[in-house]
PyMOL commands that place a pseudoatom at each C-alpha (Angstrom):
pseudoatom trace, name=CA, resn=UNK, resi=1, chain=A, elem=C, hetatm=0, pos=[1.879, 8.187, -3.480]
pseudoatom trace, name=CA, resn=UNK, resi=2, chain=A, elem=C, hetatm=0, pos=[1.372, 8.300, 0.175]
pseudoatom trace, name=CA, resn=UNK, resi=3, chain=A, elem=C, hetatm=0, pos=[-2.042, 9.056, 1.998]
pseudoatom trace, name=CA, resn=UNK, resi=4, chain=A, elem=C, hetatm=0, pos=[-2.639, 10.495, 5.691]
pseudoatom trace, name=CA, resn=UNK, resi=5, chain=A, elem=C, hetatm=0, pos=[-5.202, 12.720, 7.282]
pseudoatom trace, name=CA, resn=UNK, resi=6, chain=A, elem=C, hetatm=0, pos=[-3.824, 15.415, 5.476]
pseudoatom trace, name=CA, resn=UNK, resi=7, chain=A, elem=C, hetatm=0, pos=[-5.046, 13.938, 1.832]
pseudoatom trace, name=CA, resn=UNK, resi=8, chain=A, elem=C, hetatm=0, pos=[-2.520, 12.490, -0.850]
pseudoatom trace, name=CA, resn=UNK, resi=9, chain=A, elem=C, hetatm=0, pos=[1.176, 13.284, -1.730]
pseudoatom trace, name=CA, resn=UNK, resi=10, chain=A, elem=C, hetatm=0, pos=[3.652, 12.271, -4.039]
pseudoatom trace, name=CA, resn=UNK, resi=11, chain=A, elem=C, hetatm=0, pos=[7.121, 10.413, -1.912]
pseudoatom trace, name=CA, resn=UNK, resi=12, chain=A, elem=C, hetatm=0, pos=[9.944, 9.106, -3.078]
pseudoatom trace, name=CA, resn=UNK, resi=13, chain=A, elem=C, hetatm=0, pos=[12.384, 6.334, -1.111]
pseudoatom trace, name=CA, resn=UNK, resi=14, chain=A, elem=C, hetatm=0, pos=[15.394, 8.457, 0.707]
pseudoatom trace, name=CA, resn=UNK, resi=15, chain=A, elem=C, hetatm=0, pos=[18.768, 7.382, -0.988]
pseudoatom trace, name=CA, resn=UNK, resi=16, chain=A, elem=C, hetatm=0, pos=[19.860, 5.519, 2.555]
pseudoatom trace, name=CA, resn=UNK, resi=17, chain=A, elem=C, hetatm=0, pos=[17.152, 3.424, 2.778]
pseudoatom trace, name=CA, resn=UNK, resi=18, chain=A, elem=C, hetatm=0, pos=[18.510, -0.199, 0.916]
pseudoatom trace, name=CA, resn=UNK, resi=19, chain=A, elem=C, hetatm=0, pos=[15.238, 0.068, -1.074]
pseudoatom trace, name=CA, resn=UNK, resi=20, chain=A, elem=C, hetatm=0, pos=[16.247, 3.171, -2.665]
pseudoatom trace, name=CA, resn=UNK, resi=21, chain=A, elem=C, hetatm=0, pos=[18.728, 1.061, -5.061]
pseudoatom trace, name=CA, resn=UNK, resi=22, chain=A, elem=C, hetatm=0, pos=[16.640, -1.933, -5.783]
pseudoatom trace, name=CA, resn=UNK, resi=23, chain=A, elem=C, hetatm=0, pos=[13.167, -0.339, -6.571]
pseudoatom trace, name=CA, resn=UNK, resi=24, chain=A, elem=C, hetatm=0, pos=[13.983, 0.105, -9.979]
pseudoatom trace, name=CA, resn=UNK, resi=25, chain=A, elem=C, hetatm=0, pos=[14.393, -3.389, -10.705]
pseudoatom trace, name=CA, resn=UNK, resi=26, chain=A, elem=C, hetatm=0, pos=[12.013, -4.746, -7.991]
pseudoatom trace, name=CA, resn=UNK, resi=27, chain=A, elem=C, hetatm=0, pos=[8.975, -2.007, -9.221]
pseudoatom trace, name=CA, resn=UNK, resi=28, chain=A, elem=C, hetatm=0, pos=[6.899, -3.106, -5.747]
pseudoatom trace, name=CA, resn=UNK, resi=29, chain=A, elem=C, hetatm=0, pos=[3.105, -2.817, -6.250]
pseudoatom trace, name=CA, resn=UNK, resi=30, chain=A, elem=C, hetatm=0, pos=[2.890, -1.428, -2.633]
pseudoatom trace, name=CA, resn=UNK, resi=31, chain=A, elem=C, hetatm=0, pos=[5.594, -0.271, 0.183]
pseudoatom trace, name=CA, resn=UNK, resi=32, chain=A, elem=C, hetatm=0, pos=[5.072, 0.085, 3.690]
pseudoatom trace, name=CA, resn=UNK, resi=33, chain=A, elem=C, hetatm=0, pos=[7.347, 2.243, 5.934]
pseudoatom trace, name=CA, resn=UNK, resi=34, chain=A, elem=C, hetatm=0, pos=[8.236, 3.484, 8.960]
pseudoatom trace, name=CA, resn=UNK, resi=35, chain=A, elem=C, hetatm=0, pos=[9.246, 6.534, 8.635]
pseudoatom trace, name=CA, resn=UNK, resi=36, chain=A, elem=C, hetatm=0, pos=[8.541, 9.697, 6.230]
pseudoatom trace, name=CA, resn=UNK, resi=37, chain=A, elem=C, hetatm=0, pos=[10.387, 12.840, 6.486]
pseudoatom trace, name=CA, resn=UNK, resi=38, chain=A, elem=C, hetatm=0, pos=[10.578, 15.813, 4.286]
pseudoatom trace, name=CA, resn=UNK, resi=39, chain=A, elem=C, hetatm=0, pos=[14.464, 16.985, 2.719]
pseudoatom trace, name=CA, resn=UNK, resi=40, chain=A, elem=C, hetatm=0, pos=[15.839, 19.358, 0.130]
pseudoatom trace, name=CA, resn=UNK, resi=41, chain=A, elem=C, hetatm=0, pos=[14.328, 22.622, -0.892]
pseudoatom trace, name=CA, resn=UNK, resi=42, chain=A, elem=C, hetatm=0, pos=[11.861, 21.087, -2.919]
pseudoatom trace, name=CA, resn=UNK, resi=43, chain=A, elem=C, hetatm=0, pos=[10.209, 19.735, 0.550]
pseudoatom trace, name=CA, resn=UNK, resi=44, chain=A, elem=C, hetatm=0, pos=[9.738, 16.226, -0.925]
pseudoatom trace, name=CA, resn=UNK, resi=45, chain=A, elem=C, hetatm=0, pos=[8.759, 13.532, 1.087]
pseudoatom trace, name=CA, resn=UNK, resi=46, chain=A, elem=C, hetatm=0, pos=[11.641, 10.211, 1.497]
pseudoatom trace, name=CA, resn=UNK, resi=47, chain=A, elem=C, hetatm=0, pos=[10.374, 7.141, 2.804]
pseudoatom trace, name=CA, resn=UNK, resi=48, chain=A, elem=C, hetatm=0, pos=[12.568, 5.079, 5.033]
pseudoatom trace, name=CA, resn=UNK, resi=49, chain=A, elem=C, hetatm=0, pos=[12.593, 1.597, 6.809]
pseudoatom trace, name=CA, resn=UNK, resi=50, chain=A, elem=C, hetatm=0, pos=[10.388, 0.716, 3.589]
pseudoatom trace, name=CA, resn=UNK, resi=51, chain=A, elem=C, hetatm=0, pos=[10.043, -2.631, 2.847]
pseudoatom trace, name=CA, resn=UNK, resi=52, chain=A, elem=C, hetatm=0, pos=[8.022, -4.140, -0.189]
pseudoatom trace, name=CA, resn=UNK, resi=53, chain=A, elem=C, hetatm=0, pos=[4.789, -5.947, 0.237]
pseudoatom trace, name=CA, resn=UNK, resi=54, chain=A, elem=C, hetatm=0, pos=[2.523, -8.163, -1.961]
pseudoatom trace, name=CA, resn=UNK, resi=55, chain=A, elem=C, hetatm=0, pos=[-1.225, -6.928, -3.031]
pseudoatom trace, name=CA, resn=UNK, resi=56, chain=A, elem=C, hetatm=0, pos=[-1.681, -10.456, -0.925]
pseudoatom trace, name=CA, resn=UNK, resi=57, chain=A, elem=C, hetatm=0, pos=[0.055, -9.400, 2.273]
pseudoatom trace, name=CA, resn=UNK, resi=58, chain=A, elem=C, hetatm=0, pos=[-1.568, -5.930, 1.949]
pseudoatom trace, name=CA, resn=UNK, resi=59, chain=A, elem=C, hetatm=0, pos=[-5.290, -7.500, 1.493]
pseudoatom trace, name=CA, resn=UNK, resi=60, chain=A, elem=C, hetatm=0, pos=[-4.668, -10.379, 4.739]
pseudoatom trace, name=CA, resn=UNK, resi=61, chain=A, elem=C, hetatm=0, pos=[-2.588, -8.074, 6.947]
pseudoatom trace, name=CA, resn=UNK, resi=62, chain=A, elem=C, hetatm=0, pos=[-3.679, -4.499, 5.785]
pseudoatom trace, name=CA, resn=UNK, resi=63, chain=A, elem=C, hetatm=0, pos=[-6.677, -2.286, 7.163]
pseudoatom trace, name=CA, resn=UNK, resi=64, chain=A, elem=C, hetatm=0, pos=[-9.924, -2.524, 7.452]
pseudoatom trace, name=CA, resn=UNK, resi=65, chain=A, elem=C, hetatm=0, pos=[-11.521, -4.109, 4.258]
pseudoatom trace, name=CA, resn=UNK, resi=66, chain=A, elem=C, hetatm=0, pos=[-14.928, -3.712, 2.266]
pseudoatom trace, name=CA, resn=UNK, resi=67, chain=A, elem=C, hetatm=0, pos=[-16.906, -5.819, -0.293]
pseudoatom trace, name=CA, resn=UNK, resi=68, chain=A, elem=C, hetatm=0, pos=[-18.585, -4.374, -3.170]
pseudoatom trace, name=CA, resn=UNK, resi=69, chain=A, elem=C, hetatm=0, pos=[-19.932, -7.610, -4.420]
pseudoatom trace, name=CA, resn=UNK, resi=70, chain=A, elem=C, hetatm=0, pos=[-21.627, -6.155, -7.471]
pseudoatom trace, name=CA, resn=UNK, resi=71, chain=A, elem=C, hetatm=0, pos=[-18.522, -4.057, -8.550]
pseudoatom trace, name=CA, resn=UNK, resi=72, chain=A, elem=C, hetatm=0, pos=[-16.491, -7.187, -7.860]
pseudoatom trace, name=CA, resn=UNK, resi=73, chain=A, elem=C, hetatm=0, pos=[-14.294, -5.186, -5.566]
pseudoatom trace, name=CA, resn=UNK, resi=74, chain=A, elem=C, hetatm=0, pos=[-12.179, -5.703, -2.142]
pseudoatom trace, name=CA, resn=UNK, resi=75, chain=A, elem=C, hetatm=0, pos=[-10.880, -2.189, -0.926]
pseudoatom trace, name=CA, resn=UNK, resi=76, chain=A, elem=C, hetatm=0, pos=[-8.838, -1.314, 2.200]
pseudoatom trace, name=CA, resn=UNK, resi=77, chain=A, elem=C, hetatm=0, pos=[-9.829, 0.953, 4.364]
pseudoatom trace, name=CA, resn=UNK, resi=78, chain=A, elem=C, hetatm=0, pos=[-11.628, 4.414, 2.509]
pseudoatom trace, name=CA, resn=UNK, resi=79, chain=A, elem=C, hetatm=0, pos=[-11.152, 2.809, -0.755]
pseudoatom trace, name=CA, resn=UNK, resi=80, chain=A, elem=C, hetatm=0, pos=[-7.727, 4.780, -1.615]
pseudoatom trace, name=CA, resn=UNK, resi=81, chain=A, elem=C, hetatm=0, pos=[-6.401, 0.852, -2.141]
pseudoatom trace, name=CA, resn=UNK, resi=82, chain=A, elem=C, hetatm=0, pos=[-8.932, -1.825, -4.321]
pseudoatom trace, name=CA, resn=UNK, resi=83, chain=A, elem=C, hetatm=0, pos=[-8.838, -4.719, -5.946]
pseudoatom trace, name=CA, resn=UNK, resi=84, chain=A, elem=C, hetatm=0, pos=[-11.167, -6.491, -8.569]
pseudoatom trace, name=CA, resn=UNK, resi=85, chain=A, elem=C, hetatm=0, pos=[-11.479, -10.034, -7.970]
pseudoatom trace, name=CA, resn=UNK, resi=86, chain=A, elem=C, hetatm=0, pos=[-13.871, -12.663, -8.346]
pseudoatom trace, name=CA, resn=UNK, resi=87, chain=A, elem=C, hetatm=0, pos=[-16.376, -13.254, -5.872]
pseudoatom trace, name=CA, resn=UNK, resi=88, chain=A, elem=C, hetatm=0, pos=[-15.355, -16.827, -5.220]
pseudoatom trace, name=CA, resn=UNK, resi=89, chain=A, elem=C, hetatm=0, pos=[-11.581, -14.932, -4.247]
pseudoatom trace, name=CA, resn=UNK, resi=90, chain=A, elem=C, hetatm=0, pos=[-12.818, -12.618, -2.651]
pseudoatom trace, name=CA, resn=UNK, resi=91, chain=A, elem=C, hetatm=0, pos=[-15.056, -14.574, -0.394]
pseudoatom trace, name=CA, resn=UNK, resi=92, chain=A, elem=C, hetatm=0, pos=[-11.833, -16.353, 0.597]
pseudoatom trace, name=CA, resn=UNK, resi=93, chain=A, elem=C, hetatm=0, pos=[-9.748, -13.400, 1.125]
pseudoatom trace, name=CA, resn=UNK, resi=94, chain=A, elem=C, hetatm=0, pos=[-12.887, -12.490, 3.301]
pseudoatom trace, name=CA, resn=UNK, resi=95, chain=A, elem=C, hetatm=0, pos=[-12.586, -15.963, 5.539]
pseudoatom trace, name=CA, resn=UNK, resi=96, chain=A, elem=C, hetatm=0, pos=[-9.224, -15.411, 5.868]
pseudoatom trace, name=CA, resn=UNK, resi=97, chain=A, elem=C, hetatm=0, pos=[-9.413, -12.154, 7.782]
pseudoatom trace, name=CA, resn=UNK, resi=98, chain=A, elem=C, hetatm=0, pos=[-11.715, -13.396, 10.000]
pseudoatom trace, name=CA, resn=UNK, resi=99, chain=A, elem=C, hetatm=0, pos=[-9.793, -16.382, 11.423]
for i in range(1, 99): cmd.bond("trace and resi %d" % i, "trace and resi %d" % (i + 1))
show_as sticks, trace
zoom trace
């Protein structure tokens, strides 16, 4: 699923991306992308440029984050993206952005 200021849609990779062949092994958490364009008659949406991330490299590198200490939760941006963690992590994780 992809999200944008238009709400939340279902996208698939596009066949030329190099992705589009290893994602069934790989199953990536997360993908970020360059590019999203819609094909076919169906009007689905085919990611290319995508590259898979970590839930690591998407909590130092990613948007904007929030603490919900009593929930025990880290999420990115609006909250589309969280994590549960352990306070002591996500102190760290915390830290680390600010550096």
């Amino acid at each position: 699923k992809i999200k944008d200021d238009t709400g939340v849609a279902s996208a698939t990779l596009h066949p030329s991306s190099v992705l589009y062949r290893l994602a069934q092994s790989l199953r990536p958490a997360h993908i970020i992308y360059s590019e999203a364009t819609r094909a076919g008659a169906d009007g689905a949406i085919r990611l290319r440029d995508a590259t898979p991330i970590s839930s690591f490299s998407l909590l130092l590198f990613g948007g904007r984050l929030y603490h919900d200490a009593k929930a025990g939760v880290i999420g990115i941006d609006d909250g589309w993206i969280r994590f549960r963690m352990a306070a002591d992590v996500a102190d760290l994780i915390l830290a680390a952005r600010r550096q």
